[in-house]
C-alpha positions, 0 to 999 in steps of 0.5 A: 269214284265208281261203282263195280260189282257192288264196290266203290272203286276209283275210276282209274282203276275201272280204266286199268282194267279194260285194256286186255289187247294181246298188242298191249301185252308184247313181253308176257306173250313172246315165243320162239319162232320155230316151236311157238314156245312161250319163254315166259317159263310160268306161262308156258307150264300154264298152257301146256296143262291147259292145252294138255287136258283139251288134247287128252280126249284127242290123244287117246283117241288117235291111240285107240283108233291105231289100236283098233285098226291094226287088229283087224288090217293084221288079217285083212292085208293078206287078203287085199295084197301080196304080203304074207300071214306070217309077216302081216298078222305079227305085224299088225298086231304088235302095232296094235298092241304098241297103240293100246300101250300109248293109250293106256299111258295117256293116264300119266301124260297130263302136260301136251309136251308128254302126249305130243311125244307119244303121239308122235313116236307112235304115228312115226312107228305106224308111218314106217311100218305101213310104207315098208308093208305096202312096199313088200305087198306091191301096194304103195301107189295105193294103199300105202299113200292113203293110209300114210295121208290119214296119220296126217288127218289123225293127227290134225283130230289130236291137234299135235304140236307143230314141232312135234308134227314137223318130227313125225312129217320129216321121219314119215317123209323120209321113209316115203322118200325111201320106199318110193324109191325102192318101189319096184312096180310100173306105176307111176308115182308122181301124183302119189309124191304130189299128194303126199306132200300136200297132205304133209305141208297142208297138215303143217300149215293147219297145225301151227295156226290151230296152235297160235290159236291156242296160245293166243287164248291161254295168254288172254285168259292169263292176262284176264286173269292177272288183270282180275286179280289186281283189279280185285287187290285195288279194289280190296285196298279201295275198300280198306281207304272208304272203311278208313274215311266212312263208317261201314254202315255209310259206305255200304250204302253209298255202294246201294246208289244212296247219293245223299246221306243225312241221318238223325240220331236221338241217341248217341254216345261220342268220345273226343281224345287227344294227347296231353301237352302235345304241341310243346311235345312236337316242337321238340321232335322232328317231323318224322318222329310226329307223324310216326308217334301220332301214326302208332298210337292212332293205329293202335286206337284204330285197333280198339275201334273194333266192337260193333256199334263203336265207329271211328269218325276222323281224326283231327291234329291229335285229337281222335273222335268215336261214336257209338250207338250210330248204327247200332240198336243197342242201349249200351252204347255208353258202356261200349265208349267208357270201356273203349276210353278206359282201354285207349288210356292203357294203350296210351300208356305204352307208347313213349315219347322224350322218355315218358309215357303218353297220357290222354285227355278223354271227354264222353257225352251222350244225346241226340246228333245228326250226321251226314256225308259231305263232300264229292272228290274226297268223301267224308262223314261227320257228325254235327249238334250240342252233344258233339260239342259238349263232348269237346268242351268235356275234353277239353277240361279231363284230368289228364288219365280220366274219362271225363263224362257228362251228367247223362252219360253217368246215369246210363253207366253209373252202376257199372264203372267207378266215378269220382265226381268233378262238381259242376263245370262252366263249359264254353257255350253251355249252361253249367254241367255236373261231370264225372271221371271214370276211374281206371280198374288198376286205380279203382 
């Protein structure tokens, strides 16, 4: 066992959690070659709204940027080149205006697919469109490849998709490739064609590692989060098991650092019950039909146990044992296990076995006992003293349908149960004890 968070968790599941290498994960990871799209659908749904809210400050900023440049180069580009107003500032401003649209839009475009889209539909437009204006203003050698190789850095700013960047780099490269062969001037073009390529493969290049990258994260952070997850399921189910083994009072201080557990009780109330006639009753049934028998009705008892103060101890063949006032201050402890004794003879009632009704014999004492856990590989907490042992014997003697109790729990409860007084009792290994049996409501 080990301690994590607080909890009391089994070492193996600790080891189970560690391990969160991507090389430990092949299948959760893949994608497809070429779009680096996982084909793990619900992963892939994942990243694109996580990588598409990291992305949306870069998209809109791209789109603002076009928006806010082409204003101004409208008025501008027939002062620094050959082309005229008339084609410049219609131009530039409907790309402007296009720019602001793809901004504006970026408000219903939450998934990185739907910016990448845009995006790249709109640096397509503004690639085209400049190589077409610094090709009628004699201006591609300069102006037209500078201003084509900043689209490329732009979208590098945006971190764009590589299958997107591919698209724009093959629509923007063509009409490269076109206007250079229109290219009516003397310049020679080489270096531009060198530059242009570089700045398209190098942007490439760039791209798909930043988006590997990404995606490397959002699949670790998907697995950390699985891995959680299921770390929390076992260490809620490891819970429920030492809750099932422990008292919670015990098991909260064990998860404390308490290594040693041994208490005194000055009073408490126990309660041992098992079922009548149930050894010539499982001789009759099948194994399976015992086990699911005893398993029902303990887990309907398991169900009662459930008011503060009252803590299921263990469970031993047939017999069930509680304790109240362990971990609680109250005084009326034996008031809480005479009600509990009374309630698990009606639920006994209700479960059947061989067509009759099941009926319980229940033996209650109250006093001092001490307690304590035992054991290091499977933990386990008992209680051990005279009033244990008495609570046996009176058990061992109740009419069947009875809580039998002894003398010193009857005085704590007289005043508010219905007794019938037994006599005395010879209990194994005691002195001779006066007993009564709490009277059921539906017989009181």
């Amino acid at each position: 066992m080990g301690l994590w968070n607080g909890s009391i968790v089994p070492t193996r599941v600790i080891r189970q959690a560690y391990p969160l290498r991507m090389e430990d994960h092949p299948d959760r990871g893949a994608q497809r070659r070429l779009s680096l799209t996982f084909l793990d659908p619900e992963l892939e749904a994942s990243y694109q709204l996580t990588a598409g809210r990291e992305s949306l400050n870069g998209f809109r900023m791209i789109a603002v940027a076009s928006a806010v440049i082409w204003a101004p180069a409208a008025f501008l580009l027939p002062v620094a080149t050959d082309i005229e107003p008339v084609i410049a500032i219609p131009v530039g401003l409907t790309m402007s205006a296009l720019s602001a649209l793809v901004a504006l839009l970026s408000r219903w475009t939450p998934t990185l697919d739907r910016q990448h889209a845009l995006a790249t539909l709109l640096t397509s437009a503004n690639g085209i469109v400049i190589l077409a204006l610094a090709l009628a203003g004699g201006a591609l050698p300069g102006y037209g490849v500078a201003a084509t190789m900043l689209l490329f850095a732009w979208g590098f700013v945006a971190r764009t998709r590589f299958i997107y960047a591919t698209v724009r780099t093959v629509v923007v490269g063509m009409a490269f490739i076109v206007a250079v062969s229109l290219y009516p001037g003397e310049d020679d073009l080489v270096l531009d064609v060198l530059l242009f390529g570089a700045a398209a493969v190098g942007s490439l290049l760039a791209l798909r590692i930043v988006e590997r990258n990404r995606r490397r994260l959002v699949l670790q952070d998907a697995v950390i989060e699985e891995q959680s997850e299921r770390l929390a399921e076992e260490m809620a189910r490891s819970e429920r098991l030492i809750l099932n083994m422990l008292p919670q009072s015990i098991a909260t201080r064990l998860r404390n650092g308490e290594s040693t557990i041994a208490d005194e009780y000055p009073s408490v109330t126990v309660l041992f019950a098992d079922i009548v006639g149930f050894t010539p009753l499982a001789a009759r049934l099948s194994a399976h039909e015992v086990i699911g028998l005893v398993s029902r009705l303990f887990s309907a008892f398991d169900t009662l146990v459930t008011h503060p103060g009252l803590e299921k101890i263990k469970t031993i063949g047939d017999s069930y044992m509680v304790v109240g006032g362990m971990g609680d201050s109250s005084d009326d402890h034996a008031g809480q296990v005479i009600r509990l004794g009374l309630a698990m003879l009606e639920e006994a009632a209700r479960h059947e076995a061989l067509g009759q009704p099941l009926q319980l014999r229940i033996g209650v004492h109250t006093g001092p006992a001490v307690g304590g856990v035992i054991g290091t590989q499977r933990l386990a907490f008992d209680l051990w003293g005279d009033t244990v042992n008495v609570a046996s014997r009176l058990q061992a003697q109740a009419t069947p349908g009875r809580v039998h109790v002894s003398e010193a729990t009857w005085r704590l409860v007289r005043d508010r149960f219905e007794f019938d007084a037994q006599g005395e009792r010879e209990l194994r290994g005691h002195s001779p004890m006066q007993t009564y049996a709490a009277i059921p409501p539906a017989i009181a």
